[in-house]
C-alpha positions, -999 to 999 in steps of 0.1 A, spaced: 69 -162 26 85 -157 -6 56 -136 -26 54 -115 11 93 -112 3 88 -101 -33 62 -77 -25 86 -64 5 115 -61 -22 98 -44 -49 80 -17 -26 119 -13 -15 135 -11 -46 107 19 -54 116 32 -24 154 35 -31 142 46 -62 123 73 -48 160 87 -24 175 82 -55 151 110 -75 150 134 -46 188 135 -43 192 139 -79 172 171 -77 184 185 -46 218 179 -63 212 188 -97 199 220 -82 226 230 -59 247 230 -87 223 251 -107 222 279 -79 256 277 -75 262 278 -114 237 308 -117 256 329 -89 289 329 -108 274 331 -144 259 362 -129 292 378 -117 307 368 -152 281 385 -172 283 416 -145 315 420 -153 311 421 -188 281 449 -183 306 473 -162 325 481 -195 299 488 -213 280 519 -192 294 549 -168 295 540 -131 304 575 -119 269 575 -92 283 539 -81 298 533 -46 333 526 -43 339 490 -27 364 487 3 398 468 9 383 453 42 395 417 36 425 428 45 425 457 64 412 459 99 397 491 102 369 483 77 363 449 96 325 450 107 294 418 100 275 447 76 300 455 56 310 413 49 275 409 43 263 442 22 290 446 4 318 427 -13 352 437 4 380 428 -14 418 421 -12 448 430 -28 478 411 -22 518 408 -35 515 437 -56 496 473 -56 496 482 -96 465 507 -98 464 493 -138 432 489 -154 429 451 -146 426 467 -115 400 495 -122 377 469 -142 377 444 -111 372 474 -85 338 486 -104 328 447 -105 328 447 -71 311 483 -67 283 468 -91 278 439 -71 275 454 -37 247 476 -56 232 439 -66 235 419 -36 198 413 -26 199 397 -54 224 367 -51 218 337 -38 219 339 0 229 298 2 259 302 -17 292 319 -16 308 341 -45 348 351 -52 370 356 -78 400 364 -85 420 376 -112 449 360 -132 473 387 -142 501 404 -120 474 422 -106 461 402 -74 428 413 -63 405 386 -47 373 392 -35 346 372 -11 312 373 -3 304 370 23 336 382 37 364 377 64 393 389 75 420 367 56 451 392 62 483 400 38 491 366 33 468 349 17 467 346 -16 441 326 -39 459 314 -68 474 284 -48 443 271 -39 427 243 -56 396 257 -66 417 279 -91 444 256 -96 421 233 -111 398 256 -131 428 269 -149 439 233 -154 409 217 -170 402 254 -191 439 245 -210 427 215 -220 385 222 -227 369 249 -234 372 283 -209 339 293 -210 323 256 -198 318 253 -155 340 228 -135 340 211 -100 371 217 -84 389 185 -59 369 182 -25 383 203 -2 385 215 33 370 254 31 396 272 55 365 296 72 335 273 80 357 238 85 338 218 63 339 193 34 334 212 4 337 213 -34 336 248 -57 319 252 -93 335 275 -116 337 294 -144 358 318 -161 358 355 -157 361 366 -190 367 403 -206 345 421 -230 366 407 -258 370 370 -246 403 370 -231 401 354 -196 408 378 -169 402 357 -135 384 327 -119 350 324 -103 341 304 -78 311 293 -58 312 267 -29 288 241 -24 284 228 10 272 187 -1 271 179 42 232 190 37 224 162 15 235 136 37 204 110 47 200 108 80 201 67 79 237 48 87 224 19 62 224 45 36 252 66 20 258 84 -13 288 90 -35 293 115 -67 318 102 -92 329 112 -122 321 87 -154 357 75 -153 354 59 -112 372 88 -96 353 103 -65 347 138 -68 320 137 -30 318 108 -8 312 102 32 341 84 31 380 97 35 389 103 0 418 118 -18 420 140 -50 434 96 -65 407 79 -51 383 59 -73 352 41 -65 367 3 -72 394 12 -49 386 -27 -28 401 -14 7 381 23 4 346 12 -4 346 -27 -6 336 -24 -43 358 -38 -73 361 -32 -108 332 -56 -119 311 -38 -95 320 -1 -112 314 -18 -142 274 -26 -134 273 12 -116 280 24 -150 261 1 -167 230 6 -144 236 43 -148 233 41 -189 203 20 -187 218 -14 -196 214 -47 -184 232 -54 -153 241 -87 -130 235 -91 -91 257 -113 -77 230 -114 -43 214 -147 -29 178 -134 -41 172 -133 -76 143 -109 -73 163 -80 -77 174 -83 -112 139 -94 -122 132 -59 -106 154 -39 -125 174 -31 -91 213 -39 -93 224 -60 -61 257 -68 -47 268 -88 -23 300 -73 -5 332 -92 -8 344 -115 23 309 -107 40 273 -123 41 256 -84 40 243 -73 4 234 -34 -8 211 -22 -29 225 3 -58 212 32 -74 231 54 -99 219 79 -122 242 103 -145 234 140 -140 229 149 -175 236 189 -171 272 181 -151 282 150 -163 283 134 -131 276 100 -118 251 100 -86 252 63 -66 231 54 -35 240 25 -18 214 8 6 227 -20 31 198 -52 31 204 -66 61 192 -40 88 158 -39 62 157 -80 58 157 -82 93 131 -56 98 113 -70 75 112 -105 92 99 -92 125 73 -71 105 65 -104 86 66 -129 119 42 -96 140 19 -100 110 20 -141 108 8 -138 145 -14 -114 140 -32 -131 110 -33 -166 128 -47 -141 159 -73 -130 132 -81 -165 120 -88 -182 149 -111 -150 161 -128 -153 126 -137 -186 133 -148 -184 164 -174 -155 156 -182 -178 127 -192 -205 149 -208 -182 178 -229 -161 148 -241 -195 134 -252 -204 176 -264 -174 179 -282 -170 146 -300 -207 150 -310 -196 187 -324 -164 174 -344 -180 144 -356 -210 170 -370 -186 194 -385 -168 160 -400 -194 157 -418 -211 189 -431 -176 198 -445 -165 161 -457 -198 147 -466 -221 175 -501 -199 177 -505 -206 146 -498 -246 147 -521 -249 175 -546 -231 148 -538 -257 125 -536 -289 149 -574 -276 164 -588 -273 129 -574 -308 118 -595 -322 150 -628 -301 142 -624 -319 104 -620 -349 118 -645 -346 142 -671 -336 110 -662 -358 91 -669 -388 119 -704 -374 121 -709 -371 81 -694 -403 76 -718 -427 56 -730 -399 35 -701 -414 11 -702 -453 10 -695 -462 -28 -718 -435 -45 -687 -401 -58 -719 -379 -55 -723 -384 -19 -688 -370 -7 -684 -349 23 -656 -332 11 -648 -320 -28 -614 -335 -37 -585 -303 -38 -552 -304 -58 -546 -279 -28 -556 -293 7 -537 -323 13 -549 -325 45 -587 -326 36 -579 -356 11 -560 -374 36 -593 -372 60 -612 -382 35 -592 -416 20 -591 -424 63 -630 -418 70 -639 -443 36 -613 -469 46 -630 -464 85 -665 -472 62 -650 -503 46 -640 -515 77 -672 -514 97 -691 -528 70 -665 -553 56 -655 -571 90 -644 -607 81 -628 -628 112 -619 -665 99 -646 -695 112 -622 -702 137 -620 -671 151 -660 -667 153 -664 -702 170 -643 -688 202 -659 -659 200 -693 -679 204 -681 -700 234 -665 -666 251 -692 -644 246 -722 -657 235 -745 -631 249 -724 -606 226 -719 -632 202 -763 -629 198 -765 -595 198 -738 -586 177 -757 -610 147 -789 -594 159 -774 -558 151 -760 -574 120 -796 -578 107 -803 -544 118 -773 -530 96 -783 -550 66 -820 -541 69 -810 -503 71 -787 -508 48 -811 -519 21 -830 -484 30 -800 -463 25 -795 -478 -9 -832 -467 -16 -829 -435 -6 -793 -429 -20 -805 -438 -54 -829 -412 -48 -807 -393 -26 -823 -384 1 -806 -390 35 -826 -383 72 -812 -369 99 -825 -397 118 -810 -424 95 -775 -407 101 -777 -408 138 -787 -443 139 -756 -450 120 -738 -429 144 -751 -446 169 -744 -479 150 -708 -471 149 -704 -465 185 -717 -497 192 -697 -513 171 -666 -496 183 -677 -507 221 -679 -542 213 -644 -538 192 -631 -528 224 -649 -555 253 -639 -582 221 -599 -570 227 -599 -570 262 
């Protein structure tokens, strides 16, 4: 269970690993687009002074005004605004041919992002793309997104892009944050604000154990899920149940140091992976955070365990089952191949090689049968053999040592005096001839030496001895019974 367990953790950790990439990008370019889209009005802008724009359309006040209110021209061309005060200066003039250059440009702006500005001076001209009607009253420099860029522009340096306080954007309703930059003159001297909005609802992970949060480096929470506030900070205990410490190993984690999980497995840290157990609870989260190089930004993803531990025991108790389900059936196949297998082989063999057994068991009888018939050619004498010794044919030998010990027998037949005295009262007819036959034996016998020395055997010697044999084995058998 515990090496399934590490091998469930570190495929998960690479999974987090893998969210935590894909965000990054999706992030990282968002905020490129929306970068590009207001560095391209700002460079515009700086083009407009430089060349004759007598051919170029002249732009119209429809933010404003009613009776230029139509969907075209809020999406072909950038309407502006003017608002508190009507001074036709140059300010004026210079932001008016902006705006005529741009509706000129539009097909080639980003349609995923918005683009305004608006400028700084007495002069109040605002434009929007794409546009609505705002009316009289509105009037941009109190909102945050330029409150704020003209705020950290004082203190760093104008021409660098910031993030503006999350915001609610007053047309589409939504949780939003705006990159800017400064619009700046021909000669440096900042004449207004761009802005872009970037819509971060998109990004959100369709999972409820899963959730991301942008910070910046010093805790505060620039985009979160959660219900944040332009003080809110990512230790804050009662917003998101993390505590200093636990800001303190984001930031680590995020500049690649060494970082301490506080969770019941140890397996994380060996990982790499940063684990926290959350305070006055026994559920434990995964975290992920990366800095966005480019923005300065902090990126975490957090990842609640226990949904995935318990997921991940009823995926490890199906395949427990299912392996013991394996096992058993392995086993049993086993034991039925090995049935089968012996069964097959057995039938293999009576069919194939009992022919041939019959071959050999016929074969041994005609030997035997021979070698009855040829049996005194071989009494003591090696020439007179009936079979030539083999290294090879076992079988022949064996014949052979049985037909000269049959031979010794016959002719070597000692029964003690006792025996023979029964014999004589039991059978004394037999008891006659048998001695009778005994003088017969001995007189042949005295012949076959002759003619084995010159070796010369008669058919008509062998079948006497044949015939010898039989009646010795006749009254071998009447004597036993």
């Amino acid at each position: 269970m515990s090496s399934s367990q590490q091998a469930f953790q570190k495929q998960f950790g690479k999974w987090t690993k893998t969210i935590m990439s894909h965000h990054i990008q999706r992030v990282q370019q968002t905020l490129f687009r929306s970068q590009q889209q207001i560095l391209r009005v700002d460079k515009l802008y700086q083009l407009t002074q430089q060349f004759h724009q007598a051919n170029l359309s002249k732009p119209y006040p429809c933010l404003n005004d009613q009776y230029f209110m139509d969907q075209y021209a809020y999406s072909a061309s950038f309407c502006y605004l003017v608002y508190s005060n009507d001074d036709q200066g140059e300010m004026y003039q210079k932001l008016k041919d902006l705006c005529s250059i741009l509706s000129e440009t539009v097909l080639m702006l980003d349609q995923d992002f918005d683009i305004m500005f608006a400028s700084t001076e007495d002069v109040h001209f605002f434009t929007v793309w794409p546009g609505s009607y705002l009316g009289f009253d509105y009037n941009p420099q109190k909102r945050i997104w330029y409150t704020n860029h003209l705020e950290q522009s004082s203190k760093n340096n104008k021409s660098r892009t910031y993030f503006c306080e999350p915001h609610i954007h007053w047309t589409w309703k939504l949780l939003m944050i705006a990159q800017t930059t400064s619009l700046l003159d021909i000669d440096g001297s900042l004449d207004g604000v761009i802005a872009s909005h970037v819509n971060f609802t998109q990004f959100k992970y369709q999972d409820s154990e899963v959730s991301f949060t942008i910070i910046y480096p010093d805790g505060r929470i620039l985009l979160s899920e959660l219900n944040i506030s332009e003080t809110s900070y990512i230790y804050d205990y009662n917003l998101t149940h993390l505590d200093y410490q636990d800001y303190q190993q984001i930031i680590n984690q995020a500049n690649k140091r060494d970082t301490i999980s506080n969770c019941d497995s140890k397996v994380w840290n060996d990982f790499g992976y940063l684990c926290r157990k959350i305070h006055n609870s026994t559920e434990e989260e995964l975290i992920n955070a990366k800095i966005m190089e480019n923005e300065g930004l902090v990126l975490i993803i957090q990842s609640k365990l226990s949904q995935y531990q318990k997921q991940f025991k009823q995926m490890f108790d199906t395949f427990q089952s299912g392996m013991s389900s394996i096992f058993l059936g392995t086993i049993l196949g086993f034991f039925g191949y090995m049935f089968s297998s012996a069964l097959i082989t057995s039938i293999i063999i009576i069919v194939l090689f009992n022919p041939i057994i019959k071959i050999i068991n016929q074969t041994s009888q005609y030997v035997f049968k021979e070698s009855v018939q040829m049996q005194y050619k071989l009494q003591k004498k090696p020439q007179l053999k009936f079979f030539k010794k083999s290294t090879t044919n076992t079988l022949i030998e064996q014949l052979q040592t049985s037909f000269n010990k049959l031979i010794h027998n016959s002719l070597h037949h000692h029964k003690s005096s006792l025996c023979l005295w029964i014999e004589q009262f039991r059978y004394p007819i037999k008891r006659w001839r048998k001695k009778k036959s005994v003088r017969k034996i001995m007189k042949k016998h005295s012949q076959l030496q002759d003619n084995l020395q010159n070796q010369e055997i008669t058919d008509e010697q062998i079948t006497f001895v044949q015939q010898l044999i039989k009646s010795h084995q006749s009254d071998q058998s009447s004597t036993q019974m």
